[in-house]
Structure formats: C-alpha cells, structure tokens
N, CA, C and O atoms as CSV, one atom per row, in Angstrom:
chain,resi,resn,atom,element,x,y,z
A,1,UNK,N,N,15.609,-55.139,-166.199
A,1,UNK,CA,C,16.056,-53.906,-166.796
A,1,UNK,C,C,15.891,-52.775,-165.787
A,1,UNK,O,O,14.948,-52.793,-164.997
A,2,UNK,N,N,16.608,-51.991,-165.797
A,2,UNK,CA,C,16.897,-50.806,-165.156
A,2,UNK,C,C,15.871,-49.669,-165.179
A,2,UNK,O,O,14.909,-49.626,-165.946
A,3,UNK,N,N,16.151,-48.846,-164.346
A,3,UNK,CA,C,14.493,-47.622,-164.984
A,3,UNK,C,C,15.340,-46.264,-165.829
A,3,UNK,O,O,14.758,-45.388,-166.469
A,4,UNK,N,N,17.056,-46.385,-165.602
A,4,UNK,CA,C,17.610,-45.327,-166.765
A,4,UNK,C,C,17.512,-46.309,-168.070
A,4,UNK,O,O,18.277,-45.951,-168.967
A,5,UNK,N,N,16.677,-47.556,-168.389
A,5,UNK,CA,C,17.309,-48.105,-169.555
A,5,UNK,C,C,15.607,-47.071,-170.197
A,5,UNK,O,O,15.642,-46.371,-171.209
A,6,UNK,N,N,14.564,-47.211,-169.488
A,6,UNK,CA,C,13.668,-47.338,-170.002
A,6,UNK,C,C,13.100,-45.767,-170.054
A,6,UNK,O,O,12.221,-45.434,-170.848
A,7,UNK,N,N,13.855,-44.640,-168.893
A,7,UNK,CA,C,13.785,-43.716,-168.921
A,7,UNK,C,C,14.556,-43.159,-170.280
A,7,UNK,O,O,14.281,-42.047,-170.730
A,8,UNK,N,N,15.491,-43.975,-170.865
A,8,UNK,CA,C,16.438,-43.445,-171.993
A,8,UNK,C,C,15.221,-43.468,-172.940
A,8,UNK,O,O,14.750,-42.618,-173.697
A,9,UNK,N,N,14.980,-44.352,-172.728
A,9,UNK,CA,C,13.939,-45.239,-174.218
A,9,UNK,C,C,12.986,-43.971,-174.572
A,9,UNK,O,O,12.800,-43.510,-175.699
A,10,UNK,N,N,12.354,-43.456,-173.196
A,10,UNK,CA,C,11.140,-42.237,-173.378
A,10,UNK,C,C,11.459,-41.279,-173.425
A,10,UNK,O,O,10.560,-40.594,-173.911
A,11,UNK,N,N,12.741,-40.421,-173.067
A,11,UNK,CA,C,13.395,-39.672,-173.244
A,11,UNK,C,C,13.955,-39.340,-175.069
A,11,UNK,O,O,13.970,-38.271,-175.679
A,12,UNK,N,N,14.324,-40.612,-175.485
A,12,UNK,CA,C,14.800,-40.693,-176.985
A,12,UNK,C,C,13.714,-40.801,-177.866
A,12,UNK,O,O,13.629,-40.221,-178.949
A,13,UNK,N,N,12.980,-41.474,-177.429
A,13,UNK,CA,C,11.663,-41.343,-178.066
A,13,UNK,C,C,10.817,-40.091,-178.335
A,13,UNK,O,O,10.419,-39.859,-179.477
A,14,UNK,N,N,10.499,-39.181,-177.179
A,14,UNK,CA,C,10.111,-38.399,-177.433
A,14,UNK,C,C,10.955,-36.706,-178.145
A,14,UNK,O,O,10.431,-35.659,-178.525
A,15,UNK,N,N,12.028,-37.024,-178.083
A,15,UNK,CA,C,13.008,-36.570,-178.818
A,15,UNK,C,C,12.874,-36.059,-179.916
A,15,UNK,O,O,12.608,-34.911,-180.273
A,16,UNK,N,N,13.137,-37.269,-180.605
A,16,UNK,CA,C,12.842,-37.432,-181.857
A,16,UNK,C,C,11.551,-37.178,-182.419
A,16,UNK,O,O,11.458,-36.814,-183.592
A,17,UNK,N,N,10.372,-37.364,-181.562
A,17,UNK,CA,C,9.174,-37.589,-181.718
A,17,UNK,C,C,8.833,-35.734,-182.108
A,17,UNK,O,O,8.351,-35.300,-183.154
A,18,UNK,N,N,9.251,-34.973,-180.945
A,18,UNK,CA,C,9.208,-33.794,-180.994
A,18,UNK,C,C,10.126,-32.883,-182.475
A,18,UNK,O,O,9.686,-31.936,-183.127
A,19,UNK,N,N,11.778,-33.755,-182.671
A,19,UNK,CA,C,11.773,-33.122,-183.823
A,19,UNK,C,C,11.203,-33.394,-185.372
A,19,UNK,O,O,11.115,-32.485,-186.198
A,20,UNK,N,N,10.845,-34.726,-185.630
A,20,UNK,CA,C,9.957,-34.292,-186.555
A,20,UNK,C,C,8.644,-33.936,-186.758
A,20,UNK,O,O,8.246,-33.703,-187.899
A,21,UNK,N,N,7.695,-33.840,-185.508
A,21,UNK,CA,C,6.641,-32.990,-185.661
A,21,UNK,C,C,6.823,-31.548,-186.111
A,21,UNK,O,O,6.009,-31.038,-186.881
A,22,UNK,N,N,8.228,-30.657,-185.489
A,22,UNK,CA,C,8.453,-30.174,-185.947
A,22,UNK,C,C,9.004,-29.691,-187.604
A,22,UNK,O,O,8.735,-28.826,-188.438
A,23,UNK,N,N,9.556,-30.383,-187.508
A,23,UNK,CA,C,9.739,-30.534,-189.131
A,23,UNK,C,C,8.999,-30.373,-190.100
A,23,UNK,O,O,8.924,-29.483,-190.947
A,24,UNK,N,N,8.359,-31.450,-189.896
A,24,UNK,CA,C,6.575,-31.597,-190.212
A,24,UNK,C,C,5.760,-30.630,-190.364
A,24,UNK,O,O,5.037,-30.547,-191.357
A,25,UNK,N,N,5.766,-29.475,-189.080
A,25,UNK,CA,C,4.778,-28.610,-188.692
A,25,UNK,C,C,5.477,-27.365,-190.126
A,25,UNK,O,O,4.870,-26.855,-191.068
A,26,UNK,N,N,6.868,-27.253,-189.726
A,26,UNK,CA,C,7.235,-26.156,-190.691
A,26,UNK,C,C,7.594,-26.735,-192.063
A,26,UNK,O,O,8.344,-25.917,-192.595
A,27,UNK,N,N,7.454,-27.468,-192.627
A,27,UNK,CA,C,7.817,-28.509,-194.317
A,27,UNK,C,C,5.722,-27.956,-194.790
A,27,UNK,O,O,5.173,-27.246,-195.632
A,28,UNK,N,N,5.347,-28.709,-193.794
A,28,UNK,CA,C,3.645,-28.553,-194.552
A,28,UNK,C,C,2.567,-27.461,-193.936
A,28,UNK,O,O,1.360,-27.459,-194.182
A,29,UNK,N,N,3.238,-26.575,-193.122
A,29,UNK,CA,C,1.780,-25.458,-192.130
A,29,UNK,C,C,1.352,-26.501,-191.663
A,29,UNK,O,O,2.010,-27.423,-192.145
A,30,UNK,N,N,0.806,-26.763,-191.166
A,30,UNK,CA,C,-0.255,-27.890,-190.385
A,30,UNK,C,C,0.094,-28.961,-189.586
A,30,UNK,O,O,0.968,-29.776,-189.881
A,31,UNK,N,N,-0.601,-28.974,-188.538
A,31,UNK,CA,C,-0.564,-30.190,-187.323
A,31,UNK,C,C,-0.195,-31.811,-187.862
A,31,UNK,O,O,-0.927,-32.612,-188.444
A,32,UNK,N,N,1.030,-31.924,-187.484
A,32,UNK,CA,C,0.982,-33.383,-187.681
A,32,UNK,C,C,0.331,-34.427,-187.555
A,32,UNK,O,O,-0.331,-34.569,-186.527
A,33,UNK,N,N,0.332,-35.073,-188.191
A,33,UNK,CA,C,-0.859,-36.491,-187.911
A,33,UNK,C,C,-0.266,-37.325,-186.754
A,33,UNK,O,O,0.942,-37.316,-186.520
A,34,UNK,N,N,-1.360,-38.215,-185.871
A,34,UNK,CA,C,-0.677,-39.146,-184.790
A,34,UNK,C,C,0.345,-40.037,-185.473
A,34,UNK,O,O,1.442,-40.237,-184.951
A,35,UNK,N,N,-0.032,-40.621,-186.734
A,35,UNK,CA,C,0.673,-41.948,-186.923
A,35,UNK,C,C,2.006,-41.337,-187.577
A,35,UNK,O,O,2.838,-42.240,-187.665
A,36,UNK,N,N,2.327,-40.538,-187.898
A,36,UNK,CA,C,3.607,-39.980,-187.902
A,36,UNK,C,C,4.263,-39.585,-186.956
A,36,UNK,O,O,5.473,-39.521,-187.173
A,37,UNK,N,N,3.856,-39.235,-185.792
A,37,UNK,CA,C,4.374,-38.752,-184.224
A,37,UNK,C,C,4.704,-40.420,-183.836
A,37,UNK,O,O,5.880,-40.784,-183.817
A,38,UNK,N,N,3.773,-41.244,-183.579
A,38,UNK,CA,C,3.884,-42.106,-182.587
A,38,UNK,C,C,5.041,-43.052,-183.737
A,38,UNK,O,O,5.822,-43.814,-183.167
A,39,UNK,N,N,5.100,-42.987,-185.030
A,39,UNK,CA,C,6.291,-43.601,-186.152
A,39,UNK,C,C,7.808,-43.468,-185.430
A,39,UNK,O,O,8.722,-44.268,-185.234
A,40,UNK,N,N,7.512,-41.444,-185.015
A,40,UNK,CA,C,9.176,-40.884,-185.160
A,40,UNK,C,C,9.487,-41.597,-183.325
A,40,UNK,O,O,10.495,-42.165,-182.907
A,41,UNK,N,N,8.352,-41.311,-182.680
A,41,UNK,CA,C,8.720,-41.974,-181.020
A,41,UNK,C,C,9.104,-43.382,-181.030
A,41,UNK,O,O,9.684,-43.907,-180.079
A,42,UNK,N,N,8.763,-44.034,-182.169
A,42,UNK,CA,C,9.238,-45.348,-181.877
A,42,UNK,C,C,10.325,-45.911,-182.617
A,42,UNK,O,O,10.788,-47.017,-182.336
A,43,UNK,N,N,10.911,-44.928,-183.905
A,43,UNK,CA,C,11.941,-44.650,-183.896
A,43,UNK,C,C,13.331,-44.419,-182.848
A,43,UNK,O,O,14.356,-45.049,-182.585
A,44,UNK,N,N,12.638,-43.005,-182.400
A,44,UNK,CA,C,13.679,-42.660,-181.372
A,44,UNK,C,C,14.014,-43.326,-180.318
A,44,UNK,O,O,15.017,-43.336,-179.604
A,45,UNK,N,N,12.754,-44.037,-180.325
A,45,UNK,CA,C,13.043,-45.376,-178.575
A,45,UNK,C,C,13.714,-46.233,-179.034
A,45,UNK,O,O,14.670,-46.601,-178.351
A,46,UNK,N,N,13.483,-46.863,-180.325
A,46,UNK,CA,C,14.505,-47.750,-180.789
A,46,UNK,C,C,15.874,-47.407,-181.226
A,46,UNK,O,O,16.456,-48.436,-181.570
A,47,UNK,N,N,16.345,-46.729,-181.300
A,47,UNK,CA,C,17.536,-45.987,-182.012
A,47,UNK,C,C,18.180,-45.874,-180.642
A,47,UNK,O,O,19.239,-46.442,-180.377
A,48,UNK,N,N,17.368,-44.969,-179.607
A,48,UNK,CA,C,17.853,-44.789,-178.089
A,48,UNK,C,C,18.280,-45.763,-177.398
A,48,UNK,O,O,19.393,-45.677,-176.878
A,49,UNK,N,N,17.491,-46.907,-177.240
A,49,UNK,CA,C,17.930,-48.122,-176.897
A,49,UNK,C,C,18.749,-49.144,-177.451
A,49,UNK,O,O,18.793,-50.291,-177.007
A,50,UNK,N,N,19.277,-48.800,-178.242
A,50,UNK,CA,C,20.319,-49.512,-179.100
A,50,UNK,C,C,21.472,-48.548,-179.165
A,50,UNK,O,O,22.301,-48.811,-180.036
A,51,UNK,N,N,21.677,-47.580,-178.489
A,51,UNK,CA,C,22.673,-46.779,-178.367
A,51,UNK,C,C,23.309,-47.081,-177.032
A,51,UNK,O,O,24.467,-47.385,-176.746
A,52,UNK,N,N,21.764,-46.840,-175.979
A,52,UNK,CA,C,22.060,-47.437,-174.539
A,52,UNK,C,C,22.833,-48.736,-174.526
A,52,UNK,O,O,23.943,-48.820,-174.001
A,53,UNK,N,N,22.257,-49.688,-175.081
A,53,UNK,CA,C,22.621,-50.984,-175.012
A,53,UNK,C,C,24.589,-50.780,-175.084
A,53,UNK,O,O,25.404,-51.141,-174.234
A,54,UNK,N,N,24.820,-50.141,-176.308
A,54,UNK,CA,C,25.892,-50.476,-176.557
A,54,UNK,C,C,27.177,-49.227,-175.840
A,54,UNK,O,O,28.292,-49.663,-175.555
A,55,UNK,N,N,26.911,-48.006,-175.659
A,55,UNK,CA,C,27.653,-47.218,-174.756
A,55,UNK,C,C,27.835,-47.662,-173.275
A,55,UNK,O,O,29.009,-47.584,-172.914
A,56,UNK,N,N,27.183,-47.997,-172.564
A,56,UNK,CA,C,27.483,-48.302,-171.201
A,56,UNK,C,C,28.877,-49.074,-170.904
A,56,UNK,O,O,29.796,-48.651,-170.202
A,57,UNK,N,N,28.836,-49.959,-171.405
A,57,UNK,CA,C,29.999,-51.014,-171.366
A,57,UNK,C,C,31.019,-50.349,-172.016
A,57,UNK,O,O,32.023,-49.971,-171.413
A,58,UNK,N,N,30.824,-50.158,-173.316
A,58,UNK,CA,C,31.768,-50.063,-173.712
A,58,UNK,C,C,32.792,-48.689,-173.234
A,58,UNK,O,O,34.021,-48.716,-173.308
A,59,UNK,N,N,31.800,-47.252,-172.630
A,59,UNK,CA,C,32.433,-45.978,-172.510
A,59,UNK,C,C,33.309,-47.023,-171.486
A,59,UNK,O,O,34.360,-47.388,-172.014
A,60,UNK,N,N,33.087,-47.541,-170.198
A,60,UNK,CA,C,33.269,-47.945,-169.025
A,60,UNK,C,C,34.299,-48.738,-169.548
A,60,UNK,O,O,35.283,-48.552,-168.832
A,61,UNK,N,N,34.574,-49.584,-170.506
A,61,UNK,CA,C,35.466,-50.584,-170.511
A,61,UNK,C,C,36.924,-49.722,-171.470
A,61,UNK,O,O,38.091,-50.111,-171.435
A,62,UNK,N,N,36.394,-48.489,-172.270
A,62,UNK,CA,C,37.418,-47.452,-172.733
A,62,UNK,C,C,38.209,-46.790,-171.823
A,62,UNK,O,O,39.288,-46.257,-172.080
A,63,UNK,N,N,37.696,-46.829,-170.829
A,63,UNK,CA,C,37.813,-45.596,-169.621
A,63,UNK,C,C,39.161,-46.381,-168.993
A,63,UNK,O,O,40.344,-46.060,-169.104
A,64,UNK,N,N,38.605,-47.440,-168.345
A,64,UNK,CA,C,39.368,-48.177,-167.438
A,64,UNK,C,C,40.847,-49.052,-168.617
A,64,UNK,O,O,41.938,-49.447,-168.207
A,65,UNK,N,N,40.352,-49.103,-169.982
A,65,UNK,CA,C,41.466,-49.513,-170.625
A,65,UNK,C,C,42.791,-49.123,-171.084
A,65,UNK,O,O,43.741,-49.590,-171.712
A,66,UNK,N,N,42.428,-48.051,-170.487
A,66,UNK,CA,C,43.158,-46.607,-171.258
A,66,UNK,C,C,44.896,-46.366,-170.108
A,66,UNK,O,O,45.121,-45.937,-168.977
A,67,UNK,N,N,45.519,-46.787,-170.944
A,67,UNK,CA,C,47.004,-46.658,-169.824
A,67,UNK,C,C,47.299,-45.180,-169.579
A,67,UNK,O,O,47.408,-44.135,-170.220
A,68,UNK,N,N,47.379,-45.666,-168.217
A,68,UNK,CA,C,48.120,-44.233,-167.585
A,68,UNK,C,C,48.972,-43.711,-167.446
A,68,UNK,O,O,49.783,-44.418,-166.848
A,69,UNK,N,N,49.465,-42.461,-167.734
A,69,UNK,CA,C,50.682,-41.623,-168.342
A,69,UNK,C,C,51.649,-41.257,-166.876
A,69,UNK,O,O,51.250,-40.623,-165.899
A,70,UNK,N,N,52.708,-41.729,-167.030
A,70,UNK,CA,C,53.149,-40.705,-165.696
A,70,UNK,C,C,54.611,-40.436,-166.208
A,70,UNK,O,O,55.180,-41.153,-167.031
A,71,UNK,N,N,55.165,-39.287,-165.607
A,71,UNK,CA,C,56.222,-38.795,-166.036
A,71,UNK,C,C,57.283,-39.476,-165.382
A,71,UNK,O,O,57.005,-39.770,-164.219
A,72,UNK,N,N,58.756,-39.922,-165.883
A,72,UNK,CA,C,59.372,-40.381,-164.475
A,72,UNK,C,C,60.086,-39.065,-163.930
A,72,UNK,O,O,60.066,-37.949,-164.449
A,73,UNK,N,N,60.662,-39.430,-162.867
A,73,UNK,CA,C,61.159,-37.889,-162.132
A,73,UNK,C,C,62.405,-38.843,-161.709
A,73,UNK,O,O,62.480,-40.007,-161.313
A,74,UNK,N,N,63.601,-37.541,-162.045
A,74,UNK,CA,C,65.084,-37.811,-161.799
A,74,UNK,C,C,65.554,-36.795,-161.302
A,74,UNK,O,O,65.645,-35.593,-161.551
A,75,UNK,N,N,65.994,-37.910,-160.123
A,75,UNK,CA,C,66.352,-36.867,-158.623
A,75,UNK,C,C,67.836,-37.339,-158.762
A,75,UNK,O,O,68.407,-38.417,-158.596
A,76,UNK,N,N,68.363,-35.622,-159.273
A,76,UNK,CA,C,69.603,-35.565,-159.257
A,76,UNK,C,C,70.258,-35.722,-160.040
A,76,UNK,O,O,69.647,-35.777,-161.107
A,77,UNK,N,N,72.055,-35.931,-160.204
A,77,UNK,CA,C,72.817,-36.856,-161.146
A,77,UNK,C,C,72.852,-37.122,-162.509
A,77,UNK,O,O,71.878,-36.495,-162.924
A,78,UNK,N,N,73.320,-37.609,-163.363
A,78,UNK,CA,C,73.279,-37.473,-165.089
A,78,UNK,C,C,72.581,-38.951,-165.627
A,78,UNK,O,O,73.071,-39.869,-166.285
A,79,UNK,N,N,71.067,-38.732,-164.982
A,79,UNK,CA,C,70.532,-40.318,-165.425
A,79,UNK,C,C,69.827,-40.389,-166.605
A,79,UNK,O,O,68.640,-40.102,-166.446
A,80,UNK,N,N,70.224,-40.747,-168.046
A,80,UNK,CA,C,69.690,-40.340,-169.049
A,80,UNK,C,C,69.134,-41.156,-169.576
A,80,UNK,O,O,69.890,-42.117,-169.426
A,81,UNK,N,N,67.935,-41.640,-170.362
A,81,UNK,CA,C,67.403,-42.967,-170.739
A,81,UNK,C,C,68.033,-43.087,-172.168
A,81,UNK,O,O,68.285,-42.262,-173.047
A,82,UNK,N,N,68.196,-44.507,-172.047
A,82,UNK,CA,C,69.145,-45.022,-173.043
A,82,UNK,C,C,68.196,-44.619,-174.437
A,82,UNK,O,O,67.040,-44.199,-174.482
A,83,UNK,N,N,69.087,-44.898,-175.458
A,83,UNK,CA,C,68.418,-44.112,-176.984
A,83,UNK,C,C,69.405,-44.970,-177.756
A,83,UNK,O,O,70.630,-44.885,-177.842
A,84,UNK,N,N,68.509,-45.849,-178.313
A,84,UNK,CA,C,69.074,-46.798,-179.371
A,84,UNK,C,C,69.158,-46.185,-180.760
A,84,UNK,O,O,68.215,-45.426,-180.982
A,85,UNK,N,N,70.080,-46.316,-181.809
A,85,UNK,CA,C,69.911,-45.760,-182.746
A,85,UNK,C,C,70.116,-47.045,-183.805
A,85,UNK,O,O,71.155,-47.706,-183.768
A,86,UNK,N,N,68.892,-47.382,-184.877
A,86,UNK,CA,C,69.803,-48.165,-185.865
A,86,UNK,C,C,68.607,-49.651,-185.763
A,86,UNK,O,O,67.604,-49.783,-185.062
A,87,UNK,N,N,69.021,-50.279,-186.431
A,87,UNK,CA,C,68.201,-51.765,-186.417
A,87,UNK,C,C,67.933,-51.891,-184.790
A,87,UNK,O,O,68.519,-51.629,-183.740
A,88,UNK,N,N,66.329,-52.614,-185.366
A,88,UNK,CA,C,66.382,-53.012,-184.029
A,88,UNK,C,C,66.268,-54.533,-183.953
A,88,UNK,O,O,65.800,-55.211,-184.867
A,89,UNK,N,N,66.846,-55.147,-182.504
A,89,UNK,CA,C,67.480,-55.881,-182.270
A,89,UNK,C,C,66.645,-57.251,-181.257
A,89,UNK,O,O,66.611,-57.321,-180.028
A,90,UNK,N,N,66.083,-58.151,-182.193
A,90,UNK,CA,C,64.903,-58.768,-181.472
A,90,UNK,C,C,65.647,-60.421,-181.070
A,90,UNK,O,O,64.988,-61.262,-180.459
C-alpha cells in the first residue's frame, strides 16, 4: 500500500474525528469523551478508505473513457453532411 492510501486514511479520520467532537462540544457544553473521538476517527478512516479504494480507478478510467469532441472544418466549396429524414434504414 501506498503512503497517500494511508495518509488519506489519517487525514479522513481525523476529519471526521474533529467534526463530531465538535458537534459534541456544542449539542452538550462539555469536552468530549475519548471513546467517542477515537469511534468518529475510525469511522472517518473507514469511510475514507473505502472512498480511496474506489475513486482512483475509476476517476482515471472516466477520464480516459470519455470520447473526444472535435469539430470537422470545411475548407471551402458546398460540402454539406448528409441529413437523412424518415425511417431508419438498418
């Protein structure tokens, strides 16, 4: 494993970890307890890493799947693209 897989993991973890302490802090006045902090961090690492897992590939495999647009260019002359009208014809 990679060190952005695991940097995601602590990054998401503490994330989360930070917003519901907050939450926490303003829902009840008072300092959150550990086992609710270290709950929401291992939440967020898990949630994070199961996001990681599945964006990488797939942004990368959207990206590159994606057909590319190009205009044609008509140099000159009355070249008009044909325009079928009516059943179509297989």
């Amino acid at each position: 494993m990679n060190p952005q897989f695991w940097m995601a993991i602590a990054i998401g973890g503490l994330f989360i970890a930070i917003l519901g302490s907050v939450a926490e802090y303003m829902r009840e006045k008072e300092l959150p307890k550990a086992k609710g902090v270290v709950r929401d961090f291992l939440i967020g690492s898990i949630l994070t890493s199961l996001i990681f897992q599945f964006s990488p590939d797939s942004v990368t495999d959207i990206v590159n799947g994606m057909p590319t647009f190009s205009v044609p260019s008509f140099s000159g002359g009355a070249m008009e693209p044909e325009l079928q009208v009516g059943v179509p014809k297989f």
